[in-house]
C-alpha positions, -999 to +999 in steps of 0.1 A: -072+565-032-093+533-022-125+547-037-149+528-055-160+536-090-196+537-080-191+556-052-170+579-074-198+585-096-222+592-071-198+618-058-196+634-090-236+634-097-240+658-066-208+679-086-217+714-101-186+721-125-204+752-136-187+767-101-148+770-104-144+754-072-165+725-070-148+717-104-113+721-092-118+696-064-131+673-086-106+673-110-081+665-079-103+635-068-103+625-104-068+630-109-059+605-078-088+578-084-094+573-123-076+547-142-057+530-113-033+503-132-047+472-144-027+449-115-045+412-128-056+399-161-089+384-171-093+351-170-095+330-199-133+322-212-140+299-239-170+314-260-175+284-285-205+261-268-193+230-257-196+198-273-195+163-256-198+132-272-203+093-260-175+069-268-181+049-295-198+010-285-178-019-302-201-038-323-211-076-306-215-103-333-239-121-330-248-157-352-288-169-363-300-206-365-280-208-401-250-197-387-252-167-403-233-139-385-254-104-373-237-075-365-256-049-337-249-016-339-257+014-317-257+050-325-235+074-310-253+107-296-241+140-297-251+167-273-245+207-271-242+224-241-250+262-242-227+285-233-227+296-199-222+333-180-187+327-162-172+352-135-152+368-157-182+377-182-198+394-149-169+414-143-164+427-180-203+437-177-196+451-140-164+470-156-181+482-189-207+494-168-183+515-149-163+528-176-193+539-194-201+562-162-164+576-161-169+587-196-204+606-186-181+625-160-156+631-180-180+647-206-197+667-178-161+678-170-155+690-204-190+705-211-182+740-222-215+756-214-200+753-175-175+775-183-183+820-177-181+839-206-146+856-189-115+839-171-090+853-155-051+840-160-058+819-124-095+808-136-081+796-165-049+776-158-071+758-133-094+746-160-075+741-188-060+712-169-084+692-172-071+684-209-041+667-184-064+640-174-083+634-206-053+629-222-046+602-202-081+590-197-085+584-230-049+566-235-059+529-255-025+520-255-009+491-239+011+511-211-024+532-211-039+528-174-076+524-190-063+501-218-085+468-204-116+490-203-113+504-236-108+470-249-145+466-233-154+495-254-144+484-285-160+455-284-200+469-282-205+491-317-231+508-293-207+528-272-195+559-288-161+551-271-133+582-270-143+604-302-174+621-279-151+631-253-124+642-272-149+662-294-162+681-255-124+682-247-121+707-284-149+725-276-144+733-239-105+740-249-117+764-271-141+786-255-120+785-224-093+804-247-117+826-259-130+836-224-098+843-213-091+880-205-065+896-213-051+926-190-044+957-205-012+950-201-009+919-217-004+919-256-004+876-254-006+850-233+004+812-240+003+782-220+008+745-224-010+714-210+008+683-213+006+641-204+019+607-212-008+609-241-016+642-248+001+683-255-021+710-266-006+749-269-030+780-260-018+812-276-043+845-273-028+873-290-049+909-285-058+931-315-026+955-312-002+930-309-017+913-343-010+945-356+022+951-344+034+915-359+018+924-388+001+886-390-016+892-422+019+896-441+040+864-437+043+857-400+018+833-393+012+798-417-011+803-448-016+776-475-003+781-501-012+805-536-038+817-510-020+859-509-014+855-542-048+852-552-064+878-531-044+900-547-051+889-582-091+891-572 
């Protein structure tokens, strides 16, 4: 469990998740070592520059030959100190850094064209839960485990954050369904793939069971008017 994130990555860069296998164990390692629990909070950082100024100097009368009193006065100076890179700006740099690296495996994960163009049922239970640990990956919540790094995220407009993964995570969810063959024997298979943060449904139905259930006349959700105008037409 005590691996670290750079040595995770450079795990996964030797990874090929075209092969069944090789993806299987690294979903495991994933699994165990991604998004530990955030166990300390930041420090605080003050981002405004700061400002000190010299007391002010009490002004010393003074009095000329006539009497004549003459006040001295002596300007007060201002200086502005810029802001500095603390510890805890290195860290958020040293996690964002990180982060951003977890999300390039966890698109390589869920990159569809690793996926063969047939599954069996074993082939594809074992991948299809991968959607388990993106759910959660991708959790911004406050209970999420990745919530502090997402923060990170949110704050540089040139990350692409969550929608890129969850977009692979469609796709690869998709043709894994579609890859999946069915056994002579089998008129549908379903399966579900739940988290904390996450629940998606697979249902496959083959051609004579679509018939049988005659899908096309009521048993399956159509908007609205939509029979009703076919027919007119």
């Amino acid at each position: 469990d005590n691996v670290d994130t750079a040595e995770l990555l450079n795990m996964m860069d030797s990874v090929d998740f075209s092969d069944p296998d090789q993806a299987a164990t690294a979903l495991q390692v994933l699994s165990l070592v991604v998004g530990e629990e955030e166990t300390t909070e930041a420090p605080f950082r003050n981002i405004y520059p700061t400002t000190t100024s010299a007391p002010p100097v009490e002004q010393t009368p003074q009095v000329d030959e006539n009497g004549a009193e003459i006040t001295t006065v002596k300007k007060t100076t201002t200086t502005t100190e810029a802001p500095t890179t603390t510890a805890a700006d290195a860290k958020d740099d040293k996690d964002s850094e990180a982060f951003q690296g977890l999300i390039k495996v966890m698109i390589k994960l869920t990159t569809s064209a690793n996926l063969p163009g047939n599954l069996t049922a074993d082939d594809f239970t074992n991948r299809i839960g991968v959607s388990k640990l993106v759910g959660d990956f991708l959790d911004p919540s406050l209970k999420g485990k990745n919530y502090r790094n997402w923060q990170l995220m949110n704050d540089n407009n040139n990350i692409f954050g969550s929608h890129q993964i969850r977009q692979s995570l469609e796709e690869f969810t998709e043709k894994a369904l579609q890859s999946r063959v069915l056994e002579p024997s089998e008129l549908f298979v379903r399966a579900e793939v739940h988290s904390q943060n996450s629940f998606i449904q697979y249902e496959k139905i083959a051609i004579p069971e679509v018939r049988r259930r005659q899908v096309y006349e009521g048993e399956t959700f159509v908007f609205p008017m939509w029979r009703e105008r076919a027919k007119r037409s």
